[in-house]
N, C-alpha and C positions, 0 to 999 in steps of 0.2 A: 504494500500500500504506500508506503513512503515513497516509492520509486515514483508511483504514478500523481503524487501530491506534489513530487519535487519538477515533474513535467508540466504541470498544469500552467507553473508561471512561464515557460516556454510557447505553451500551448495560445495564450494570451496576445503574444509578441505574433502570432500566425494567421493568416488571412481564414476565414469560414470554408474555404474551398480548400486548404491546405491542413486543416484539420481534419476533414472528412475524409482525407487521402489519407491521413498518417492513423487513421481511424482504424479505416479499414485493411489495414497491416498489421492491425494487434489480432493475436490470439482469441479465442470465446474469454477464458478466462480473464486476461487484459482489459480485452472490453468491458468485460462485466465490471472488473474494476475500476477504469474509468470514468465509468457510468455512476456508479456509487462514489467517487471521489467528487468529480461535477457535481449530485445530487446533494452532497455534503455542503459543499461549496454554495450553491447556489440559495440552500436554505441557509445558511449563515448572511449568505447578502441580504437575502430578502429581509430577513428578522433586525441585520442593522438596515436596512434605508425603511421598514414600519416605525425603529424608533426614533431614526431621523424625522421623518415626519411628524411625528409627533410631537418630538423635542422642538418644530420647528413649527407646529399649530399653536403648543403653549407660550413660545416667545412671543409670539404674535400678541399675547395679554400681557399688557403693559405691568401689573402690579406695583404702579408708581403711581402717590393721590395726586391727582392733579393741584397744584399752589392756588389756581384760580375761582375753582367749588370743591374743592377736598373731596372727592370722587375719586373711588380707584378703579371705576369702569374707566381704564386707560390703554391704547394699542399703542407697543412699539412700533414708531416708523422706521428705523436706522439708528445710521451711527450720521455724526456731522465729517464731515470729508477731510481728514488730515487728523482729526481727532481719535480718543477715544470716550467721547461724550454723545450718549445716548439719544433720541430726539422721539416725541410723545406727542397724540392725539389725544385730548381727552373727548369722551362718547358721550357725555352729559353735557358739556358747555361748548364741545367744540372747540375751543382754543389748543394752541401747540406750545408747548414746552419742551426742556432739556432736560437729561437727565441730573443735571448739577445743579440746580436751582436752588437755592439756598446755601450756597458752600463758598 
């Protein structure tokens, strides 16, 4: 198995028509384990980019009161450009803030 884990980053580097070739030059057994190294693989991707997205629908809620109605119904918009200072929608009054406000 390791052999076929250690190809996989090879496998990457090679065009879809060039894998299908080198595919079918493995043994039953090779394949099969290919097959379950890919499957291995590919459910680990999937499982990190569901928690990506998720990590990445929660950013989207600000969790910062707005200074203007102290409402923490607030969406991250970004960062400000050259910075690393946050920038915020508030959903109740509508006005935009930074994340530093106050500081």
């Amino acid at each position: 198995m390791g052999v076929v884990l250690n190809n996989i980053s090879y496998l990457c580097a090679m065009t879809h028509q060039s894998v299908l070739a080198a595919f079918e030059q493995l043994s039953s057994s090779e394949k099969r384990l290919a097959l379950q190294a890919i499957e291995t693989s590919w459910e680990s991707y999937s499982g990190q980019m569901a928690a990506l997205g998720q990590q990445q629908r929660e950013s989207r809620v600000g969790n910062m009161e707005c200074p203007h109605c102290q409402s923490k119904a607030t969406i991250r918009r970004g960062m400000i450009k050259g910075s690393e200072v946050e920038k915020f929608t508030c959903k109740s009054c509508k006005k935009h803030f930074t994340g530093s406000y106050g500081t």
